[in-house]
C-alpha positions as CSV (number, residue, x, y, z in Angstrom):
1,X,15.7,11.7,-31.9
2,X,12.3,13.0,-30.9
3,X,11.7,12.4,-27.6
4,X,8.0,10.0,-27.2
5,X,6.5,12.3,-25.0
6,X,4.9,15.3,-24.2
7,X,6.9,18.7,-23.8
8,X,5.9,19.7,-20.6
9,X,6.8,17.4,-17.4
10,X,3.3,16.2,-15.6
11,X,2.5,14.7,-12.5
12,X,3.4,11.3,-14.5
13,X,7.3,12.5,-14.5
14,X,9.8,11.5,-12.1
15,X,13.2,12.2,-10.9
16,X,15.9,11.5,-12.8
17,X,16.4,7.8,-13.1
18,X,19.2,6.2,-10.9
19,X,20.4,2.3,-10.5
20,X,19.4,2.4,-6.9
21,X,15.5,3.3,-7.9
22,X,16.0,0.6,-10.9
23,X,17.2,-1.7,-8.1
24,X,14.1,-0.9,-5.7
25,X,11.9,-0.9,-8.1
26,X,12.6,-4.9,-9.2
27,X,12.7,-6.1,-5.6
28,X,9.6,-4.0,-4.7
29,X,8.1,-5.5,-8.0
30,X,9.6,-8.9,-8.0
31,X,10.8,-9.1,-11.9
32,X,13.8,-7.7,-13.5
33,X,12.6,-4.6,-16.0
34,X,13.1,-5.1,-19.8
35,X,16.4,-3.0,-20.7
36,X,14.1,-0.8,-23.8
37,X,11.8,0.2,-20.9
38,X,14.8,1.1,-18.5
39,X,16.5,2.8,-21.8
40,X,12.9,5.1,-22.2
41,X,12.9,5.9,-18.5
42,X,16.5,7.3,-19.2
43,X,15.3,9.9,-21.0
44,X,12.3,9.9,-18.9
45,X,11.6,8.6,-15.8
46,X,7.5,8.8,-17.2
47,X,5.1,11.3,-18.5
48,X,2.5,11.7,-21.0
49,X,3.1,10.3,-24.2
50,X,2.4,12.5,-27.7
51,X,0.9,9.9,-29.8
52,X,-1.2,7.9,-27.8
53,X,-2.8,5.3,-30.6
54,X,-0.7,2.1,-31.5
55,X,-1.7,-0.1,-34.4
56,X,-1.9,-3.7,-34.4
57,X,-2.5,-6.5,-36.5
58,X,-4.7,-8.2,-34.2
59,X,-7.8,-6.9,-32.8
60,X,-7.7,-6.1,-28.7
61,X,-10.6,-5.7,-26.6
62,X,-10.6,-2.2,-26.4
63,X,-10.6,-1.7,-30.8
64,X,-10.0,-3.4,-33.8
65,X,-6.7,-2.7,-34.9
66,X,-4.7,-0.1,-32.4
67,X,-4.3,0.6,-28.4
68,X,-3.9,2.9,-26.5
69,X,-1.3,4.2,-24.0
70,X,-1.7,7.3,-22.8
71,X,1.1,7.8,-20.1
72,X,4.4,5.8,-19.3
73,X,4.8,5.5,-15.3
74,X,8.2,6.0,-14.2
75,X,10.3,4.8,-11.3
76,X,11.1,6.0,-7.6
77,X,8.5,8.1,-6.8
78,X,5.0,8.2,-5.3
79,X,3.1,7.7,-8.8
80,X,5.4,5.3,-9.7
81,X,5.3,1.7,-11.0
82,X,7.5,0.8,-7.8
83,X,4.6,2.5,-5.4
84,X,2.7,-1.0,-4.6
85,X,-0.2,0.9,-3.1
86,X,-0.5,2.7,-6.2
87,X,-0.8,-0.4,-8.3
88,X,-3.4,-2.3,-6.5
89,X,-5.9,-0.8,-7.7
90,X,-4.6,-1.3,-11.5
């Protein structure tokens, strides 16, 4: 299978992904993670994705009928998803 991102790791890629960042990450967070999102970070704990536009059938309000999602953050690290100073200003 073809892996969803980019070659080369970035400053978006973290460790390898362990149960007790998983575990830190949902109390730090408050929710549990969705397993496919865990399953990704498996094989990636983040980076830089290759194809960056998604279609949809609806129109968002950024275009008329795709997204897009540049990077994936990982877990466990200091540009992480789990890193709550990091996401305040999301």
């Amino acid at each position: 299978m073809t892996s969803p991102f980019e070659d080369a790791p970035s400053p978006w890629t973290g460790p390898p992904l362990t149960d007790d960042a998983v575990r830190r990450a949902e109390e730090t967070l408050g929710v549990r993670l969705p397993q496919s999102y865990l399953r990704l970070l498996s094989r990636r704990n983040g980076g830089v994705l290759r194809n960056t536009c998604h279609p949809t059938s609806f129109r968002t309000s950024w275009a008329e009928d795709h997204f897009e999602v540049d990077v994936i953050l990982g877990i466990g690290y200091e540009e992480g998803v789990n890193n709550c100073s990091r996401l305040s200003g999301l």
